[in-house]
PDB file of N, CA, C and O in Angstrom:
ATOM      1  N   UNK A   1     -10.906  14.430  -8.507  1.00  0.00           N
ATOM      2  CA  UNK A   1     -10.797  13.049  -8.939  1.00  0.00           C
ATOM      3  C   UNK A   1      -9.432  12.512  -8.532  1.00  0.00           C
ATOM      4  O   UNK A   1      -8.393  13.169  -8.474  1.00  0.00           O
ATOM      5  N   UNK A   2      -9.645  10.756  -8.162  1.00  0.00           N
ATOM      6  CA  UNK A   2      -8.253  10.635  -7.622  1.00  0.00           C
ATOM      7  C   UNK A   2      -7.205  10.397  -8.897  1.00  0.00           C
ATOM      8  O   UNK A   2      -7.600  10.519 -10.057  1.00  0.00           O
ATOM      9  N   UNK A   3      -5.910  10.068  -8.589  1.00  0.00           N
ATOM     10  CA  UNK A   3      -5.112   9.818  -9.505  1.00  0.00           C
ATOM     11  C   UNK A   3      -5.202   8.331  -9.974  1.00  0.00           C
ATOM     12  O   UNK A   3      -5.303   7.421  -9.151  1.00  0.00           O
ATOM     13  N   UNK A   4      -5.166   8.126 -11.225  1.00  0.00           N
ATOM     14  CA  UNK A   4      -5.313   6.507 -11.950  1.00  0.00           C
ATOM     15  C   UNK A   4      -4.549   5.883 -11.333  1.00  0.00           C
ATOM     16  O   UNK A   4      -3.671   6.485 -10.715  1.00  0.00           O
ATOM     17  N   UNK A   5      -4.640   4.171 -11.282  1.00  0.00           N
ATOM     18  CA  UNK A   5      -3.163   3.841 -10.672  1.00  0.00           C
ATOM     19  C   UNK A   5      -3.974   2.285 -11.126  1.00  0.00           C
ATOM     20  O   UNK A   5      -5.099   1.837 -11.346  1.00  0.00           O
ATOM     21  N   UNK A   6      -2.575   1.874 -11.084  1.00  0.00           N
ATOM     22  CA  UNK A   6      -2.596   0.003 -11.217  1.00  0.00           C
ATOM     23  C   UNK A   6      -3.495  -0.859 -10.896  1.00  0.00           C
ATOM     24  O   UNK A   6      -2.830  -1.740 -10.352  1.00  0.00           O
ATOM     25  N   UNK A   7      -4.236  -1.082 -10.883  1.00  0.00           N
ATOM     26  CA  UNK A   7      -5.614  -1.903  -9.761  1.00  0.00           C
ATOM     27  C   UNK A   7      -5.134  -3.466  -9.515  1.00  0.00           C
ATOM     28  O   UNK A   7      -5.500  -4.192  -8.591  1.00  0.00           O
ATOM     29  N   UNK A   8      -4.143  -3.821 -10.674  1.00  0.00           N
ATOM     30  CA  UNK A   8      -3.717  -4.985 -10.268  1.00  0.00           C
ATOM     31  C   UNK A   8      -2.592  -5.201  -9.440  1.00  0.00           C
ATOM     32  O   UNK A   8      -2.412  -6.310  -8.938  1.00  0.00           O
ATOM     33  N   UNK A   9      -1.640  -4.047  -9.198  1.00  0.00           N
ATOM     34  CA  UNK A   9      -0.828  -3.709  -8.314  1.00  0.00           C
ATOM     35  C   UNK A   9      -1.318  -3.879  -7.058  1.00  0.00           C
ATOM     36  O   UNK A   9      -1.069  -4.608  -6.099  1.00  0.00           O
ATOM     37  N   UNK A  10      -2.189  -2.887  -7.359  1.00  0.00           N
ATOM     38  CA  UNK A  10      -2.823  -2.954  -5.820  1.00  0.00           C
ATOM     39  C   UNK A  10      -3.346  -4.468  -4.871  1.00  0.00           C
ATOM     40  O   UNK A  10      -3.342  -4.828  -3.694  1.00  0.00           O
ATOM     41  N   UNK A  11      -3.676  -4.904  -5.917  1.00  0.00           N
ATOM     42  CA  UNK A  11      -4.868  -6.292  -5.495  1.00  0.00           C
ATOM     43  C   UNK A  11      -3.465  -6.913  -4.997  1.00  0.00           C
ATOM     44  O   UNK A  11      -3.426  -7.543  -3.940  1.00  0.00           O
ATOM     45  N   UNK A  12      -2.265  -6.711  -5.820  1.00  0.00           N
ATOM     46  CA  UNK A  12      -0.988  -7.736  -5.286  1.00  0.00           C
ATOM     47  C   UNK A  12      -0.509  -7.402  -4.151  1.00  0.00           C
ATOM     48  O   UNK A  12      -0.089  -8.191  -3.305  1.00  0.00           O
ATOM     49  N   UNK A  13      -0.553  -5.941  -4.047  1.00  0.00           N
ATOM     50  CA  UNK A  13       0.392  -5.358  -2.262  1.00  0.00           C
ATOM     51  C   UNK A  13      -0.312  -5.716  -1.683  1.00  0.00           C
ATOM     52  O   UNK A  13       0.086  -6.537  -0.857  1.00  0.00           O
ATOM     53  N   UNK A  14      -1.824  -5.386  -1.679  1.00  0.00           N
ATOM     54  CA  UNK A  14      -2.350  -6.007  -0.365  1.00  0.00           C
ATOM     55  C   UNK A  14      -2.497  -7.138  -0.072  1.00  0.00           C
ATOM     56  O   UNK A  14      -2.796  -7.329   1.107  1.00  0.00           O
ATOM     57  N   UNK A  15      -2.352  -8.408  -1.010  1.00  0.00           N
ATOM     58  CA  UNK A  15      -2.366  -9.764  -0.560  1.00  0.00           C
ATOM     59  C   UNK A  15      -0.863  -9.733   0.204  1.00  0.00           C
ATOM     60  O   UNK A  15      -0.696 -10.317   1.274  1.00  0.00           O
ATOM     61  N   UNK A  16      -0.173  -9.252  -0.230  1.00  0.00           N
ATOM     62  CA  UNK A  16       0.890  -9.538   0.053  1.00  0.00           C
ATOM     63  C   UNK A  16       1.321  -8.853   1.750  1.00  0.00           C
ATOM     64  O   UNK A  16       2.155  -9.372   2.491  1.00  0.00           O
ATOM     65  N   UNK A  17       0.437  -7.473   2.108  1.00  0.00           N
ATOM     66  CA  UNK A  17       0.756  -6.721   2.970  1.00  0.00           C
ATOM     67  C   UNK A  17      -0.375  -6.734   4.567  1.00  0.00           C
ATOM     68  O   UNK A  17      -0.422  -6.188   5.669  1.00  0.00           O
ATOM     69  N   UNK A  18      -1.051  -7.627   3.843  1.00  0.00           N
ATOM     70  CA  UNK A  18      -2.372  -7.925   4.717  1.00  0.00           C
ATOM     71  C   UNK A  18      -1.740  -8.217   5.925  1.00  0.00           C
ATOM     72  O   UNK A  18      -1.829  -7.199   6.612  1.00  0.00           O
ATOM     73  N   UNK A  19      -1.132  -9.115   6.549  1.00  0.00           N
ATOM     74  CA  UNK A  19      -0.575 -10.010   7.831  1.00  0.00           C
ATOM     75  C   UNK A  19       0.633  -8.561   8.277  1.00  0.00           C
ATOM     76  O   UNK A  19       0.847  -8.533   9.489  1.00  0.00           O
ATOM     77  N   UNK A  20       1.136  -7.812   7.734  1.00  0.00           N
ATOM     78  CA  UNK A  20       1.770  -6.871   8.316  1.00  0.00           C
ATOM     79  C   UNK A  20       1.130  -5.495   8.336  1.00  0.00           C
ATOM     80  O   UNK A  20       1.765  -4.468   8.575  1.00  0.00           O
ATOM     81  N   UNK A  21       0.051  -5.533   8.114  1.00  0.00           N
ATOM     82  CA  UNK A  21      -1.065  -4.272   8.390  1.00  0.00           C
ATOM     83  C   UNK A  21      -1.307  -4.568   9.780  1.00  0.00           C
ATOM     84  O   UNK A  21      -1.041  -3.892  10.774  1.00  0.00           O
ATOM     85  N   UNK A  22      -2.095  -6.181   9.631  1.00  0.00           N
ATOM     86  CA  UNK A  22      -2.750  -5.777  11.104  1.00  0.00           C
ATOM     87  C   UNK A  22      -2.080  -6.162  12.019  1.00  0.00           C
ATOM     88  O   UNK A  22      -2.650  -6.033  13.103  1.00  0.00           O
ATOM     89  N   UNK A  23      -0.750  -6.739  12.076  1.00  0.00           N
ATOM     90  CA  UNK A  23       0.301  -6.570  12.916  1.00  0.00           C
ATOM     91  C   UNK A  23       0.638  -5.140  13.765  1.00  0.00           C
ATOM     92  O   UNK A  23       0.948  -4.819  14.913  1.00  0.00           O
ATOM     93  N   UNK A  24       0.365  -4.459  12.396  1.00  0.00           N
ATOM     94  CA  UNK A  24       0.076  -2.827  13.042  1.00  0.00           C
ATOM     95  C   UNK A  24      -0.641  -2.435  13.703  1.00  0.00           C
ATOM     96  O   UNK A  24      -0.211  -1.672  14.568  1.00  0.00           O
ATOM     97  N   UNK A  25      -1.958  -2.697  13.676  1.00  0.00           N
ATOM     98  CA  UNK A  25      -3.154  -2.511  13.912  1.00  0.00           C
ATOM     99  C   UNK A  25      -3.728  -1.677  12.815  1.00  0.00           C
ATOM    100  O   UNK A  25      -4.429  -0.748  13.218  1.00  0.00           O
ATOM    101  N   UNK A  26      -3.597  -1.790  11.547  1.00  0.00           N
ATOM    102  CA  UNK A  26      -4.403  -1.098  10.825  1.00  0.00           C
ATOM    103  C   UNK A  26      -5.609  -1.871   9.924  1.00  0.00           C
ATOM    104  O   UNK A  26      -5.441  -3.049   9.611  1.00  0.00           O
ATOM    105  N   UNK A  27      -6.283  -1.473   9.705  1.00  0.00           N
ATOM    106  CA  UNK A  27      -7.829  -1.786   9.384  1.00  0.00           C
ATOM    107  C   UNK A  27      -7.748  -1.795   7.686  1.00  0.00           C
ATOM    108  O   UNK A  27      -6.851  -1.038   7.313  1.00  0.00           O
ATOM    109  N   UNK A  28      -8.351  -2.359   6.731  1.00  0.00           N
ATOM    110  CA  UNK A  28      -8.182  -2.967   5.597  1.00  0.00           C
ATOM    111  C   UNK A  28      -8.538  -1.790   4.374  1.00  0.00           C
ATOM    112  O   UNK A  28      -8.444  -1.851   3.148  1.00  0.00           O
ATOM    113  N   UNK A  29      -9.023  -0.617   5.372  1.00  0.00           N
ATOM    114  CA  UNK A  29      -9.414   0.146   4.462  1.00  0.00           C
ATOM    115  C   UNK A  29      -8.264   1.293   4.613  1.00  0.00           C
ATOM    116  O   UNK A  29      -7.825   1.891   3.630  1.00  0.00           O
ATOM    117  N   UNK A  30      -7.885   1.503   5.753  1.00  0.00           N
ATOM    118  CA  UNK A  30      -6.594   2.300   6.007  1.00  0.00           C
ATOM    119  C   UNK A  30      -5.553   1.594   5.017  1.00  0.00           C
ATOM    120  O   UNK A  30      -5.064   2.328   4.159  1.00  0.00           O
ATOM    121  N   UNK A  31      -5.260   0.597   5.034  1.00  0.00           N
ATOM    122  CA  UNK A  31      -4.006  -0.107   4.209  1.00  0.00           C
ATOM    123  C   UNK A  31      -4.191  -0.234   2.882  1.00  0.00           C
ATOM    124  O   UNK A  31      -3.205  -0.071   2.163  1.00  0.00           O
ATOM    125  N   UNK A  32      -5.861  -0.641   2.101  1.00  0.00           N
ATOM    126  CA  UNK A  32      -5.913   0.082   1.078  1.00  0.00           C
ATOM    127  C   UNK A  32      -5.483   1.668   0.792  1.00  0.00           C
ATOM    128  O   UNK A  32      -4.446   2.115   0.302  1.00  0.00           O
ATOM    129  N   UNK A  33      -6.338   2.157   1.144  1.00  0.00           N
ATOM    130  CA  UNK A  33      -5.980   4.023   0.847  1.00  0.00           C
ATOM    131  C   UNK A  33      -4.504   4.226   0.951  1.00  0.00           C
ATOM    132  O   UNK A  33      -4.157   5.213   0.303  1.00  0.00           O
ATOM    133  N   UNK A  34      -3.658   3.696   1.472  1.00  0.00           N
ATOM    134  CA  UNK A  34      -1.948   3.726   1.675  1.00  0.00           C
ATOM    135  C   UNK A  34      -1.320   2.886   0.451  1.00  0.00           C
ATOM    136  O   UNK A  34      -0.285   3.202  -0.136  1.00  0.00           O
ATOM    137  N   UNK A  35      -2.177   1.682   0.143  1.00  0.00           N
ATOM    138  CA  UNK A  35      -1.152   0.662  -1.226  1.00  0.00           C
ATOM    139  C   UNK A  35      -2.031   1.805  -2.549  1.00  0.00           C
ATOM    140  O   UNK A  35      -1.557   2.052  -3.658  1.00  0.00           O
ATOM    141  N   UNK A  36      -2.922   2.158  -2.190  1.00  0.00           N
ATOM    142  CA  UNK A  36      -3.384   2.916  -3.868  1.00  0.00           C
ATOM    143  C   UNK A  36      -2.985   4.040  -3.815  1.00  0.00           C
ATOM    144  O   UNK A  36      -3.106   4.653  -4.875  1.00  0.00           O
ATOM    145  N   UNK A  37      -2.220   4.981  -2.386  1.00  0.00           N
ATOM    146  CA  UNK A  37      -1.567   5.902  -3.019  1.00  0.00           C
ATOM    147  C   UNK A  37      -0.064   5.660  -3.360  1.00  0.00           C
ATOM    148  O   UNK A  37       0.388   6.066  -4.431  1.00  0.00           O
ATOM    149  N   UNK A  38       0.625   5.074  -2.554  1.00  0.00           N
ATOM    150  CA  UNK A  38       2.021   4.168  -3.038  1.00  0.00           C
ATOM    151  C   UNK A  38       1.729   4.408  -4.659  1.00  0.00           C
ATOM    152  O   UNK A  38       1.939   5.492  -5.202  1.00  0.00           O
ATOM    153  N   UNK A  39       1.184   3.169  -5.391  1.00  0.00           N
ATOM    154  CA  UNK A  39       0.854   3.097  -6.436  1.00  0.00           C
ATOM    155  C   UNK A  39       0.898   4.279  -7.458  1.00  0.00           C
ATOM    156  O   UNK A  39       1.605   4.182  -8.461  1.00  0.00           O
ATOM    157  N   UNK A  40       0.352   5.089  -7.279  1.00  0.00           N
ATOM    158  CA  UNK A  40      -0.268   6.232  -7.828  1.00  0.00           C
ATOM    159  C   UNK A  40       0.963   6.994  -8.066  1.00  0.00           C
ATOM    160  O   UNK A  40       1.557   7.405  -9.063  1.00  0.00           O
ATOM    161  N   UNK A  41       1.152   7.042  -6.668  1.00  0.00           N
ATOM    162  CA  UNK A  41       3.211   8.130  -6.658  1.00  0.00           C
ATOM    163  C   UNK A  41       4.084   7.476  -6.999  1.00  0.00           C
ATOM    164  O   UNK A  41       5.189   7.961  -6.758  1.00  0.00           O
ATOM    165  N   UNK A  42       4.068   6.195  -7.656  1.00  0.00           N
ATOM    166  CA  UNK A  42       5.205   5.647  -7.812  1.00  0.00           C
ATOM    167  C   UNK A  42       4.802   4.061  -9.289  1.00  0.00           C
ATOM    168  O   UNK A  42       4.964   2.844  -9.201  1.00  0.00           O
ATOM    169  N   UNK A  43       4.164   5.106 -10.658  1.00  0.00           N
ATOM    170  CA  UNK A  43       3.317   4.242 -11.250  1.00  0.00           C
ATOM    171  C   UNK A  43       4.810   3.326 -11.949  1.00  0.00           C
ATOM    172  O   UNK A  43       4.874   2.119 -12.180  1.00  0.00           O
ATOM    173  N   UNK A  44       5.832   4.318 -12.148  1.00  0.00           N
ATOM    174  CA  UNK A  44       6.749   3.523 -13.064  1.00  0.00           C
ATOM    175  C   UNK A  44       7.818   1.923 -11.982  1.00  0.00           C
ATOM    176  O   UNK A  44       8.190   0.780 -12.249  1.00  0.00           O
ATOM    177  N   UNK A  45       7.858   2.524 -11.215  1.00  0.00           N
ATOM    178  CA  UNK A  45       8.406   1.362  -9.958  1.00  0.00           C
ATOM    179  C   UNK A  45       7.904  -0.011  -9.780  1.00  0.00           C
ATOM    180  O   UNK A  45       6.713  -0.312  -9.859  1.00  0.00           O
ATOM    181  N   UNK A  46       9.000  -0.940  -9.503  1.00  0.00           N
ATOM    182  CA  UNK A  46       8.326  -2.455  -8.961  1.00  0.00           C
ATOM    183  C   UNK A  46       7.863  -2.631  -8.257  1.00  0.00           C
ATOM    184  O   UNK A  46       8.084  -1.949  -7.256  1.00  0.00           O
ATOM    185  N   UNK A  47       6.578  -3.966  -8.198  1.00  0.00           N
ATOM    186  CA  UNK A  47       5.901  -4.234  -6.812  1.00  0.00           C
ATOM    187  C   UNK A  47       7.195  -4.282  -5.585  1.00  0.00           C
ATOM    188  O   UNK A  47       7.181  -3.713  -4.494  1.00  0.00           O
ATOM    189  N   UNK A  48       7.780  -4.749  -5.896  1.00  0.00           N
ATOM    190  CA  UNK A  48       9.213  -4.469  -4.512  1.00  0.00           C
ATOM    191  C   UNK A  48       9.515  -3.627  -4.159  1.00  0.00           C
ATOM    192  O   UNK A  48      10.446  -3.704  -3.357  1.00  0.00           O
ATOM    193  N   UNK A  49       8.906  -2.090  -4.523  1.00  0.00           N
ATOM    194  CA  UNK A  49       9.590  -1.031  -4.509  1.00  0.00           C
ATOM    195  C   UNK A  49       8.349  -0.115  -3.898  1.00  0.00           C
ATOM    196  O   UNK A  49       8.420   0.884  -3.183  1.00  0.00           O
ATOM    197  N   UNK A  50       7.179  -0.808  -4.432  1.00  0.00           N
ATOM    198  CA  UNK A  50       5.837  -0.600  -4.010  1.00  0.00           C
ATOM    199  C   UNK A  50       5.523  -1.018  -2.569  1.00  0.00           C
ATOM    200  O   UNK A  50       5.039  -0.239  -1.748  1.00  0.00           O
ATOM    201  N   UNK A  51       5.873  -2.487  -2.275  1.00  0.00           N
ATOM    202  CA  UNK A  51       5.974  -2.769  -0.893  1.00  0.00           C
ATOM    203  C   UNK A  51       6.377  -2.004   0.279  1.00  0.00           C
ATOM    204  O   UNK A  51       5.766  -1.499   1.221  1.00  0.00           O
ATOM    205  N   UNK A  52       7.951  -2.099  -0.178  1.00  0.00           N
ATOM    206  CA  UNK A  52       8.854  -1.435   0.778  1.00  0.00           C
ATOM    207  C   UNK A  52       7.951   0.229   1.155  1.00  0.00           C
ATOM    208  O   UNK A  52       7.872   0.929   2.165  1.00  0.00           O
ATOM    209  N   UNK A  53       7.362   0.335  -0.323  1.00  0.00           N
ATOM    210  CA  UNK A  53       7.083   1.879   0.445  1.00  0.00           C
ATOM    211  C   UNK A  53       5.868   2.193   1.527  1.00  0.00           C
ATOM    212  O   UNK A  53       5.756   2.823   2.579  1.00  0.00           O
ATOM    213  N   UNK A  54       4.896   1.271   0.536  1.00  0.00           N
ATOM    214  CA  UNK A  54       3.954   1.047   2.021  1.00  0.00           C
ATOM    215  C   UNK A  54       4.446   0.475   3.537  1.00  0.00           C
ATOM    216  O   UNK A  54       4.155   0.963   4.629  1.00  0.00           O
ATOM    217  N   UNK A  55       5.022  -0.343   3.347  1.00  0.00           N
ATOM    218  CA  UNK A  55       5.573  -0.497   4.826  1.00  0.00           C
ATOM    219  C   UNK A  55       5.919   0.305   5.423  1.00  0.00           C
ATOM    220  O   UNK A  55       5.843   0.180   6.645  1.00  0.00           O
ATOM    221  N   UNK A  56       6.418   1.412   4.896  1.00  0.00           N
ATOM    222  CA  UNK A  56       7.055   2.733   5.444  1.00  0.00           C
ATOM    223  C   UNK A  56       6.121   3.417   5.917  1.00  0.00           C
ATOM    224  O   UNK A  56       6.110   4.019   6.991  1.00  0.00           O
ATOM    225  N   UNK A  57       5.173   3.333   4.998  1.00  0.00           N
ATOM    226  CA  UNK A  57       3.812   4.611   5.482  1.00  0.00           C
ATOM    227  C   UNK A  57       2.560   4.062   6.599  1.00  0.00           C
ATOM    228  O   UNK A  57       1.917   4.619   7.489  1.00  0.00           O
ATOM    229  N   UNK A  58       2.603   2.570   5.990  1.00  0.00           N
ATOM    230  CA  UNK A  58       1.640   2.041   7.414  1.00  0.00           C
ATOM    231  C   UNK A  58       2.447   1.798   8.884  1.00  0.00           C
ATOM    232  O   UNK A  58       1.905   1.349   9.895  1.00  0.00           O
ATOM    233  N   UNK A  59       4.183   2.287   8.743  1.00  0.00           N
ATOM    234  CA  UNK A  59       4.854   2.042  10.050  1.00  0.00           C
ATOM    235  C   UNK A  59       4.426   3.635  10.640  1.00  0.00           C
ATOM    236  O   UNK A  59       4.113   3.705  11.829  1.00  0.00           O
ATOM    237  N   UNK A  60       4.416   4.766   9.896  1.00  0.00           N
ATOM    238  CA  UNK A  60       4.161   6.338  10.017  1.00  0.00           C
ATOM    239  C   UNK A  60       2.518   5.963  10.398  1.00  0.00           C
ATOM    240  O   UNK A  60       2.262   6.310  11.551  1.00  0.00           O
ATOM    241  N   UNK A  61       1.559   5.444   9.809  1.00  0.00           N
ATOM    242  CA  UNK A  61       0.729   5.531   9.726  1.00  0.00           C
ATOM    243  C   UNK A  61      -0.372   5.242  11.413  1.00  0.00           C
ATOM    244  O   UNK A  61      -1.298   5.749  12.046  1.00  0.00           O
ATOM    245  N   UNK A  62       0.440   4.251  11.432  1.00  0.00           N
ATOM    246  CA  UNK A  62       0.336   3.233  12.985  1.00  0.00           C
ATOM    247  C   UNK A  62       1.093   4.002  14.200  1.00  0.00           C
ATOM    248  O   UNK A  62       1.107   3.461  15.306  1.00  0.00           O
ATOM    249  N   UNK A  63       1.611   5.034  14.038  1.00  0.00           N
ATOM    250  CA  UNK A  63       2.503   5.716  15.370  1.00  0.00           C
ATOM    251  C   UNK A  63       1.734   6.510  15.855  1.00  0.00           C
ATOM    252  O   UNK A  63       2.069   7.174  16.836  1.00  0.00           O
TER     253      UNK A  63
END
């Protein structure tokens, strides 16, 4: 089972991360599965802190 995590977090990174996903070229379901694990590893942290980290992993993610 996966780990619980924010669902409203989530719904916020990805509005927010959508236009720099597919800048990447990543696909909506790849960039989900990356903002709900962010989330998950990092439940006590701000959406700002949440961002920054996905950006990190869909820049790893996209190489």
């Amino acid at each position: 089972m996966s780990e619980p995590f924010d669902k409203a977090a989530v719904l916020r990174a990805m509005a927010r991360l959508n236009g720099f996903a597919r800048g990447l070229g990543l696909d909506e379901a790849t960039t989900h599965t990356i903002v709900e694990k962010v989330v998950a590893d990092m439940p006590k942290h701000l959406d700002e802190e949440h961002l920054t980290e996905a950006r990190c992993r869909m820049i790893v993610a996209s190489a």
